[in-house]
N, C-alpha and C positions, 0 to 999 in steps of 0.2 A: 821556594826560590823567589826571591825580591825583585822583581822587573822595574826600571824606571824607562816611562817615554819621552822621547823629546823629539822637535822638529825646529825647523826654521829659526834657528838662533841668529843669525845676522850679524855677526860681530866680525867689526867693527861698527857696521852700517844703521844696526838700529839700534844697538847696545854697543856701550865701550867693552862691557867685559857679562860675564853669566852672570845671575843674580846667587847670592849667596845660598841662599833656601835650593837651589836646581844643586848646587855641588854638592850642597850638604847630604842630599838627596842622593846623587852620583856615590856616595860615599860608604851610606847604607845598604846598594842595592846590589845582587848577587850580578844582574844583567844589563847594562846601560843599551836601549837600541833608540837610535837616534836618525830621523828620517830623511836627510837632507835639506840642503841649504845652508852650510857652514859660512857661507863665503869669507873664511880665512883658514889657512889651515895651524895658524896658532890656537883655535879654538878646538881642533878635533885632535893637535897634540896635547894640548887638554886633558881633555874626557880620555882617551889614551892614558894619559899617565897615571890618570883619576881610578878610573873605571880598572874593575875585577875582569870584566870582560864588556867589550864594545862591537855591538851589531849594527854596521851603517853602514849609510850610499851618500851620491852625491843629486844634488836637486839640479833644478835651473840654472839657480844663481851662482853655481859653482864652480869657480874656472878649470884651467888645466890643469893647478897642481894638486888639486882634490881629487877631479877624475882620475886621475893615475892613479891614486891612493886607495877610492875607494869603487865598488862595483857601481850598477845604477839599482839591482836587487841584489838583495843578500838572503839567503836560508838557512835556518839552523833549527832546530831541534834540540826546546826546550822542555825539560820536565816531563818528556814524551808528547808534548804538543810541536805539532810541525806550524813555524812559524815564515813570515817571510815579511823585509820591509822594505817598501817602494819610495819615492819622493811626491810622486804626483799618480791621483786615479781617476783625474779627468772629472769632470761635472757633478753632482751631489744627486740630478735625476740620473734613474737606473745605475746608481754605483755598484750596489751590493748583486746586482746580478752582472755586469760585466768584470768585476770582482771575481767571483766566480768560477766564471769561463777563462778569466786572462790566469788566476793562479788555482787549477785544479788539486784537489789533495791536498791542500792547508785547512788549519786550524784557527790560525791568527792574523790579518794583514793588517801591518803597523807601515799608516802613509801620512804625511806632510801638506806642504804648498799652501793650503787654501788660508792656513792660522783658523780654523775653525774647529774646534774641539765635534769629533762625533765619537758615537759608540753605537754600533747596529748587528744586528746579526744577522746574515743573508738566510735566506729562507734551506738553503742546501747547510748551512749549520755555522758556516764561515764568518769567524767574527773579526767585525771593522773598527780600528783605532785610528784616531789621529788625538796627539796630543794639542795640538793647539801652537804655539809658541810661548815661549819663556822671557822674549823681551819685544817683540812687536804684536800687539793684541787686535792692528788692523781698527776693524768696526764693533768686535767682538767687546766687553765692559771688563775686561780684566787676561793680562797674561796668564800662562797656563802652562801645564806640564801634566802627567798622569802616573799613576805605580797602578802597578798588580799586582796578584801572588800567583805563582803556577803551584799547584798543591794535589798529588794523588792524580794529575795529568789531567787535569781542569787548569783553567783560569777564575780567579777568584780575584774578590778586591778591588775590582778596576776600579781606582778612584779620579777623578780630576781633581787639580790641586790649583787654586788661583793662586796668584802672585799679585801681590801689590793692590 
């Protein structure tokens, strides 16, 4: 199974539109889960219309008519890995253990907000994703996105992907 990640796309506000290389992307992938902060919802009818299947929430920046649309966490159960994806997980010290504690019984937590690509494994086994963003790179040297493969009920593959 083809997972692509995404977060914080910001369109209108820091891109006019996705960059081609994320739909392409979107296109290929069995799983689209996308972390919040759309702020438009022309962008998540989008990936909707795009996307095989779409796993998302809504961030900060995301008014009312996101919230109504989407949860603030979402869970699913991919590949036989129990996943879940948040917008925001609070500070970079002690994430992976209040991580943890806040989602007991995952496998995968796919989170947003900060544009800072991480990948970590909590010491209880729980592994940490944040793709980064795809059109605001912040302080970071390059946009970003990420794929995985779920395979035989592993995660495999995690790759980060710059942009531009």
């Amino acid at each position: 199974m083809r997972l692509l990640l995404t977060s914080d796309t910001h369109v209108p506000k820091r891109a006019r539109q996705l960059p081609a290389e994320l739909l392409d992307a979107v296109d290929r992938a069995d799983v689209v889960l996308h972390a919040g902060d759309w702020v438009d919802a022309a962008t998540l009818d989008l990936l909707e219309s795009r996307a095989r299947r779409l796993i998302a929430v809504y961030g900060n920046n995301d008014g009312p008519d996101l919230r109504a649309r989407l949860p603030e966490v979402a869970h699913a159960d991919l590949g036989g890995l129990r996943f879940a994806v948040v917008h925001d997980t609070g500070p970079a010290q002690g994430r992976e253990r209040r991580c943890e504690e806040r989602f007991p019984g995952l496998d995968v937590l796919v989170f947003g907000h900060s544009h800072i690509p991480w990948d970590t494994t909590a010491p209880g086994g729980l592994r940490l994703l944040n793709p980064g963003s795809p059109t605001d790179r912040r302080r970071q040297p390059y946009r970003t996105y990420m794929t995985a493969l779920v395979t035989g009920g592993r995660l495999t593959e995690a790759e980060l992907h710059r942009l531009g």
